[in-house]
C-alpha positions in Angstrom: 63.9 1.8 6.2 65.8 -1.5 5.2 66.5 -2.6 1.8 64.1 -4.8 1.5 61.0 -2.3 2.8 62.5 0.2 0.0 62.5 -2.3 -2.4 58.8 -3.2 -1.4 57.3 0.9 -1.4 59.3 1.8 -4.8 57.5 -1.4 -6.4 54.1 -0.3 -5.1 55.0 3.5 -6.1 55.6 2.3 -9.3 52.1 0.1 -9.6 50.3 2.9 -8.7 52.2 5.4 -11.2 51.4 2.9 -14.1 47.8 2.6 -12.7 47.5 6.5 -13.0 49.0 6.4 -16.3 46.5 3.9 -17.6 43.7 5.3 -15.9 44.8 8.8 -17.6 45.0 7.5 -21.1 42.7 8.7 -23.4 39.0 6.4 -24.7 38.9 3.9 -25.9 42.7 2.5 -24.9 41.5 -1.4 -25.2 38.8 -3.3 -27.4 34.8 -2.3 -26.9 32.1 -4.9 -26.7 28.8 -3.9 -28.7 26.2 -6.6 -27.4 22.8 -6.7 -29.6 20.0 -8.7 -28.5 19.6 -10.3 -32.3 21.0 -13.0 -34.1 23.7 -12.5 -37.2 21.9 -11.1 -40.7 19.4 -9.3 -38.4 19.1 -5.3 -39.4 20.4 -4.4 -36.1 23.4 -6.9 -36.2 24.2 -5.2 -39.7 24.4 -1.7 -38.6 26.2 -2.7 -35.1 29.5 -4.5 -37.6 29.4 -1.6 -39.7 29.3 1.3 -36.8 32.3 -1.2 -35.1 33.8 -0.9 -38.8 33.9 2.7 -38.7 35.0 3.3 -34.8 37.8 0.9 -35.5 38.4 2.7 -37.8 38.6 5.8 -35.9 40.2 4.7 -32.3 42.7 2.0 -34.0 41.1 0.1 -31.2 38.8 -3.4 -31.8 35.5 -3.7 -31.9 33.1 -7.2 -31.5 29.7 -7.5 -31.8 28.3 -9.8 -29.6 25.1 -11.6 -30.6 22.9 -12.7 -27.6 19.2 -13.6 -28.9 16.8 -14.3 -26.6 14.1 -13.1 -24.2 13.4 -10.2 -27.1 16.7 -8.5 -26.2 16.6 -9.0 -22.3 19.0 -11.0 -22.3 21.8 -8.9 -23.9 20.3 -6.0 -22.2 20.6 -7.6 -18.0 24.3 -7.9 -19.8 25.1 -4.8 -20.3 23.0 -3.0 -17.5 25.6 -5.5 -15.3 28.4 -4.2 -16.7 31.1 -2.2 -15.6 30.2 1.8 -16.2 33.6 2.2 -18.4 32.6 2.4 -21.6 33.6 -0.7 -23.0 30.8 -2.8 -23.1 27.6 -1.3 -24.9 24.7 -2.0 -26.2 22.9 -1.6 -29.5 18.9 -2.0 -29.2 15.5 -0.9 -30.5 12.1 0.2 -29.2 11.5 -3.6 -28.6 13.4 -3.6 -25.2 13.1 0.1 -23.7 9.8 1.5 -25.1 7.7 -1.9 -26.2 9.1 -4.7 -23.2 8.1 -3.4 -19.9 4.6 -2.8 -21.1 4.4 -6.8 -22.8 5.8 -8.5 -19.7 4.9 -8.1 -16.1 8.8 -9.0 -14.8 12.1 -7.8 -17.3 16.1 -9.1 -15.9 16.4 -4.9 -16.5 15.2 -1.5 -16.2 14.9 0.1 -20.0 15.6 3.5 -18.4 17.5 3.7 -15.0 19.3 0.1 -16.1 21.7 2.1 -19.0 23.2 5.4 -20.2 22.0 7.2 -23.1 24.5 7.7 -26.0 23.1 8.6 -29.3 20.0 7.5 -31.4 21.2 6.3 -34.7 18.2 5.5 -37.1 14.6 5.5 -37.5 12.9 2.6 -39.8 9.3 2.3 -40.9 7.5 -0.9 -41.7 5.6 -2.3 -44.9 2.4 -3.7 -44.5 2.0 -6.6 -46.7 -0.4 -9.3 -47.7 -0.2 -12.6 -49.5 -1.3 -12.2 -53.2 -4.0 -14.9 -52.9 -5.8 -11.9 -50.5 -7.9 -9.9 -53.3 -7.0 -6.0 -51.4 -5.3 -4.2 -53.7 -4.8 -1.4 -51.7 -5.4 -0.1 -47.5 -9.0 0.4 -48.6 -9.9 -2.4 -50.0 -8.0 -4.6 -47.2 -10.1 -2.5 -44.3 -13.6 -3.6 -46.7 -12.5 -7.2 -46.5 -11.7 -7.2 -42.8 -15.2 -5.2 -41.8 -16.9 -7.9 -44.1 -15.6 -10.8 -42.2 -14.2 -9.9 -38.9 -11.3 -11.9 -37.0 -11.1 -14.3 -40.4 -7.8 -12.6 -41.7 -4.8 -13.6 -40.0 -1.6 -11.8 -38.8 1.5 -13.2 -38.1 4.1 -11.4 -36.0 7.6 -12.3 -34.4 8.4 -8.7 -32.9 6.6 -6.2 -30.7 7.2 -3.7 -33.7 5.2 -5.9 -36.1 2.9 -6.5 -33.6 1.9 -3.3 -32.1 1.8 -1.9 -35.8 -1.1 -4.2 -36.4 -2.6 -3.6 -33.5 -2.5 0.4 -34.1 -4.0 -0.4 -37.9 -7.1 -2.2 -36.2 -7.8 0.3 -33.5 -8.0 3.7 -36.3 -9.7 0.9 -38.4 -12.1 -0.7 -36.3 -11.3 -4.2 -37.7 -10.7 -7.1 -36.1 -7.6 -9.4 -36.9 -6.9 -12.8 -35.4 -3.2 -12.5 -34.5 -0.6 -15.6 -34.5 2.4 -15.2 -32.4 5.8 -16.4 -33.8 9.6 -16.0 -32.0 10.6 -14.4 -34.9 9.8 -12.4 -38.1 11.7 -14.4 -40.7 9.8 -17.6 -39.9 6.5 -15.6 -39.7 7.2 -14.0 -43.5 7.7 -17.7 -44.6 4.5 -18.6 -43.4 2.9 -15.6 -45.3 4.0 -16.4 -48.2 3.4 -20.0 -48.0 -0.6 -18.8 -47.3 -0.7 -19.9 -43.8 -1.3 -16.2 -42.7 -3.1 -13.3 -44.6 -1.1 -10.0 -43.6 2.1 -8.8 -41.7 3.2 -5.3 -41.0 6.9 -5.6 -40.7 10.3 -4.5 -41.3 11.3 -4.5 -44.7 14.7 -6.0 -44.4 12.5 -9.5 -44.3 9.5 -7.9 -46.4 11.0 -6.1 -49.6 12.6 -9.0 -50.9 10.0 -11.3 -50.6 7.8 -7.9 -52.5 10.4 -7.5 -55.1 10.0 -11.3 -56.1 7.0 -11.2 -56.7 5.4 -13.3 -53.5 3.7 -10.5 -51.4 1.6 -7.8 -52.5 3.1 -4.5 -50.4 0.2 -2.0 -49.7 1.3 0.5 -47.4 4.6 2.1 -45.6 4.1 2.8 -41.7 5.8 6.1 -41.9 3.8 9.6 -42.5 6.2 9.2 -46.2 6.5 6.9 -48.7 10.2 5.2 -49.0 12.7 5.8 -51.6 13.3 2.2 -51.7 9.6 1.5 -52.7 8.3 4.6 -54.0 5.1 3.3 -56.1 3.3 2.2 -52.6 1.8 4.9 -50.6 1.9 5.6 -46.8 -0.6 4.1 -44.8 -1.8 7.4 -43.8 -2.6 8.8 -47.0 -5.8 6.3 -46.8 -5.5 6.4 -42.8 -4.6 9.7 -41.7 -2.7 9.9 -38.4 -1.3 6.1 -38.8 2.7 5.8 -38.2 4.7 3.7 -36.1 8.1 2.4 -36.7 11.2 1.2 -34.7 14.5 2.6 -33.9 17.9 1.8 -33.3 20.2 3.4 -30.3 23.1 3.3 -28.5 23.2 2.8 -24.8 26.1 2.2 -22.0 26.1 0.8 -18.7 24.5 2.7 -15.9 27.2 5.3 -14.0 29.6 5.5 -17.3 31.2 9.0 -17.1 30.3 11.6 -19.5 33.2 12.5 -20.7 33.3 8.9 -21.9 29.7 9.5 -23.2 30.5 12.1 -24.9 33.3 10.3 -26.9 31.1 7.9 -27.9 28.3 9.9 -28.7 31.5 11.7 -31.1 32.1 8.6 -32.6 28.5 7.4 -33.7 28.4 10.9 -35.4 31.4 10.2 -37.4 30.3 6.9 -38.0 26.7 7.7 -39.2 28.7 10.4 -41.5 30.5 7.2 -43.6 29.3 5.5 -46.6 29.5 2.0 -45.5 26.8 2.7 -42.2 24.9 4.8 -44.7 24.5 1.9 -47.0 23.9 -0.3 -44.2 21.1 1.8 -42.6 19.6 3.0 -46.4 19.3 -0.8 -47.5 16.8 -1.5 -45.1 14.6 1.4 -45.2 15.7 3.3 -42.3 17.0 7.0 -42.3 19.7 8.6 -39.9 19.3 10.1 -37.2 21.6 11.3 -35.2 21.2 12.6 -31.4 22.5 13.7 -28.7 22.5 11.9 -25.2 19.8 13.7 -23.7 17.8 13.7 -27.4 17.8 10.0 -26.8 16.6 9.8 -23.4 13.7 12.1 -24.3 13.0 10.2 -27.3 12.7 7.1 -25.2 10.3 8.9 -23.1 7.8 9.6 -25.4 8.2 6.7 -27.1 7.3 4.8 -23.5 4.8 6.0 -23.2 3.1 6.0 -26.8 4.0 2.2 -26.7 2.1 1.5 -23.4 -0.6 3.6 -24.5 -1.1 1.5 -27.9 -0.1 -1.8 -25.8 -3.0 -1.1 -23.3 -5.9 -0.2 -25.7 -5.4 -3.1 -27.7 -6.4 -4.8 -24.4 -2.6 -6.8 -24.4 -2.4 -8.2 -21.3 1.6 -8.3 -20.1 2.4 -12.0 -19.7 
């Protein structure tokens, strides 16, 4: 072998050592992408920064949340399910795009269950069914008489399949019939409400308990089977409507084919995470609760939650578009 051909296999011998090397170091060894299908200030964009907060935190490593709206999270979801299975790029989601989307649209850029890896599920949130105050229901009751008494005259606004499906689980144990009024999101949709362009929303309370707590829409009833600690005086829904509950979640998924060693990491790190005070806040200030899980916890979850979703979705007669 001639000097040069030496010179050529000792620097490939040493490419591939420092290949092994990297390939042997321990995750995470470089910054993670979280990628959440909502825009900044939304709930889920508050817990992702503080969860990055907290694994920076614990891997000295960075971590960016990347905001991409649009599509009702498809389009940060065909992101990540594109992704390369390493761990590095994950995404942060709800029911909305794996237990509420493929029943709502005929054709979705992903699939909700064979398109990602489980990880953990992080936190469970219920919803607050409010009205304007100008509606005279006081209370679940009184808001069922006055929708029996005039049927598809009270309006509903809703800019999320959450908010959306809630109402439409209310009318079918109720037997009323509300007229419903699409919007792309719920913010704009609680303007409305209390501007008196709409009559009632069931939504999440990051955009409802403020607007409660000053005064400019009547709460009447929590979605969960319990009342919240943030709002104790209102009962649940199901105290006048037993059997009613429907809420949203938040989870953590990675791309299809990621390792579970790696998975397992991560499903570590969301533990510790969910442990600290500044994701407890996060996750308490909107109404939801922790919940931890492990990988397979999630994918079950999402199961049943599937197929609740489409079972709602289809009796209300929602035809996917």
């Amino acid at each position: 072998m001639n000097a040069s051909r030496r010179s050529l296999f000792a620097a490939l011998m040493l490419t591939a050592v420092g290949c092994s090397a990297i390939a042997q170091q321990p995750y995470p060894n470089r910054p993670i992408t979280i990628v959440i299908g909502s825009s900044p200030g939304s709930a889920t964009d508050g817990l992702a920064r503080a969860i990055a907060q907290e694994v920076t935190r614990a891997t000295d490593q960075p971590v960016v949340v990347d905001n991409r709206p649009g599509a009702f999270g498809g389009i940060a979801a065909q992101a990540v399910t594109r992704a390369q299975p390493d761990g590095y790029t994950l995404f942060m989601t709800t029911n909305t795009t794996q237990a509420a989307n493929p029943h709502l649209y005929k054709k979705l850029s992903y699939d909700p269950v064979k398109g990602f890896t489980p990880v953990a599920l992080l936190a469970k949130g219920s919803l607050l069914l409010v009205t304007n105050p100008g509606i005279p229901a006081k209370n679940v009751q009184e808001l069922v008489a006055l929708a029996k008494k005039e049927p598809g005259k009270l309006n509903y606004g809703s800019g999320s399949s959450s908010a959306q499906v809630a109402t439409e689980l209310f009318q079918q144990m109720t037997g009323t019939d509300l007229n419903y009024i699409p919007y792309k999101a719920n913010p704009p949709a609680i303007t409305d409400l209390v501007a008196g362009q709409t009559d009632l929303m069931i939504v999440d309370f990051a955009v409802s308990l403020p607007q409660v707590k000053a005064g400019k829409l009547r709460a009447l009833g929590v979605s969960s089977t319990h009342r919240s600690p943030l709002i104790p005086d209102v009962p649940a829904i199901a105290e006048s409507l037993p059997g009613y509950e429907l809420g949203y979640w938040n989870a953590l998924y990675a791309s299809p084919g990621t390792p579970e060693p790696i998975v397992a990491r991560l499903n570590e790190l969301m533990r510790q995470a969910l442990k600290s005070d500044v994701v407890k806040k996060s996750i308490e200030s909107t109404g939801m609760e922790i919940t931890p899980s492990s990988p397979q916890e999630l994918a079950d979850f999402q199961r049943s939650e599937y197929e609740r979703w489409g079972n709602i979705i289809r009796t209300a007669g929602i035809q996917p578009e």
